[in-house]
C-alpha positions as CSV (number, residue, x, y, z in Angstrom):
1,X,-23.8,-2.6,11.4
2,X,-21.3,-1.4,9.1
3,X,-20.2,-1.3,5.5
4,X,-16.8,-1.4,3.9
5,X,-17.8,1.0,1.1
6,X,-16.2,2.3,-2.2
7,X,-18.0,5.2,-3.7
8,X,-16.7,5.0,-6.8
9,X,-17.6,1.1,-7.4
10,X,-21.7,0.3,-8.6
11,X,-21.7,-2.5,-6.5
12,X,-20.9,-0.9,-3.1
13,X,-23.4,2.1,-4.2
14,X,-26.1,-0.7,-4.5
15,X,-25.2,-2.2,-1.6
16,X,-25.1,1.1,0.6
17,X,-28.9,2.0,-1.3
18,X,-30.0,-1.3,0.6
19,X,-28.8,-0.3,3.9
20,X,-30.2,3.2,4.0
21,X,-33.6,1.7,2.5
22,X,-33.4,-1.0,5.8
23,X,-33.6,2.6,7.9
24,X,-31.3,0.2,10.2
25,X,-28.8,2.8,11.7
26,X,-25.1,1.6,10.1
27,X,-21.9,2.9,9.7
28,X,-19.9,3.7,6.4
29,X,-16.2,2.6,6.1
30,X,-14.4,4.2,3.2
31,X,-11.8,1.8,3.3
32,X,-10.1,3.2,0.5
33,X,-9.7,6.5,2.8
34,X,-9.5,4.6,6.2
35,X,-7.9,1.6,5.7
36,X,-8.6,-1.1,7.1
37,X,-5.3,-3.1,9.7
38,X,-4.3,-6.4,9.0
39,X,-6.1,-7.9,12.3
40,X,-9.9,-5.5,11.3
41,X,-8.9,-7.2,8.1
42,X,-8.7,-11.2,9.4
43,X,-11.9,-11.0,11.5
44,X,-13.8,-9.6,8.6
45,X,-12.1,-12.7,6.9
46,X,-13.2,-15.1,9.5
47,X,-16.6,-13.7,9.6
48,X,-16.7,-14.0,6.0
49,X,-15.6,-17.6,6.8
50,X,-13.6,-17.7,3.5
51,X,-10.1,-18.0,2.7
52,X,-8.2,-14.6,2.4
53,X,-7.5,-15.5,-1.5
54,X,-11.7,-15.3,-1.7
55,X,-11.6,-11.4,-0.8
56,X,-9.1,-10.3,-3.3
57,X,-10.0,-9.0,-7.2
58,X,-7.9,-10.8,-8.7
59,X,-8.9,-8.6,-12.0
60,X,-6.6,-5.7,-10.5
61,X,-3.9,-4.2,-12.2
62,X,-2.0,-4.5,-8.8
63,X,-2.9,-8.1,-8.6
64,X,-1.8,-9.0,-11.8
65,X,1.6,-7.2,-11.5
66,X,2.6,-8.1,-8.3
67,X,1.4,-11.1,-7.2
68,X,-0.8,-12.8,-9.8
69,X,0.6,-16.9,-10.4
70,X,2.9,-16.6,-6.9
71,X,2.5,-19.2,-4.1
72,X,1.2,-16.5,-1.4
73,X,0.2,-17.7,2.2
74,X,-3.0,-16.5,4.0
75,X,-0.8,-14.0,6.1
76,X,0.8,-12.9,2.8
77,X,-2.1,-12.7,1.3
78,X,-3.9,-10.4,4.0
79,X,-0.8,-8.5,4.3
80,X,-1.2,-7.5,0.3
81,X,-4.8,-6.6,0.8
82,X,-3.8,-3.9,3.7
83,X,-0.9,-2.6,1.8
84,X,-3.5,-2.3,-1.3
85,X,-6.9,-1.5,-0.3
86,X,-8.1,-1.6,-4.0
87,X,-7.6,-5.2,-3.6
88,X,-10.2,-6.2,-1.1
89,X,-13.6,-7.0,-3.2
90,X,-16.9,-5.0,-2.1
91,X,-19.1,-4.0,-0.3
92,X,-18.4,-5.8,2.9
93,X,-21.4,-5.8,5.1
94,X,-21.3,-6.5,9.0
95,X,-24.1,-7.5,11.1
96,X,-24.5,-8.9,14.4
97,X,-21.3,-11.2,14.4
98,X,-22.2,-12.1,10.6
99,X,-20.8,-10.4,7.4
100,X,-21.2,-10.9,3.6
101,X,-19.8,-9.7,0.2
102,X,-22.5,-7.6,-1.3
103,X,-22.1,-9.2,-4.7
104,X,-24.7,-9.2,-6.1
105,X,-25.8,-6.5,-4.0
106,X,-29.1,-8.1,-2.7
107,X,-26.9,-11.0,-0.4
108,X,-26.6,-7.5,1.8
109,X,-30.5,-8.2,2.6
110,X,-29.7,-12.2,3.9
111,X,-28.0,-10.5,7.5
112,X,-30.4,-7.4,7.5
């Protein structure tokens, strides 16, 4: 199991609470830190089994400067989120060959 984890966001601290509360052994992805390559980044995406546009925070400051209202394909789209981490919404949680976005923070528990 693993988490894409940003310490500094309260949603990914929730969602890494959960995890060490399961006392399931997982593995903590600072993705900020680490990040993540553009095919780690379309599996989580197919797992996800969204669209790439689904995973970015579209509230970003990067978002809204850069790409915000501009007709972006899924590659394009990816490509962003791996060339700006602080795009990709979390936590991501990965478990067993299924994966969710811990918002709220208690979706973490449906693929404990």
């Amino acid at each position: 199991m693993k988490i894409y984890h940003n310490p500094r966001c309260s949603k990914s601290r929730q969602g890494l609470q959960i995890l060490e509360a399961s006392k399931i052994p997982f593995e903590t992805i600072k993705y900020l830190e680490t990040p993540v390559t553009e095919e780690e980044l379309t599996e989580i995406i197919e797992l996800l089994g969204i669209a790439p546009i689904k995973l970015v925070r579209k509230t970003e400051a990067i978002w809204k400067e850069n790409f915000k209202g501009k007709e972006l394909s899924d590659a394009e789209i990816i490509k962003a989120m791996v060339a700006n981490p602080k795009l990709i919404e979390r936590p991501i949680v990965i478990n067993n060959g299924k994966a969710v976005i811990g918002r709220p923070p208690e979706l973490i528990k449906t693929i404990l």
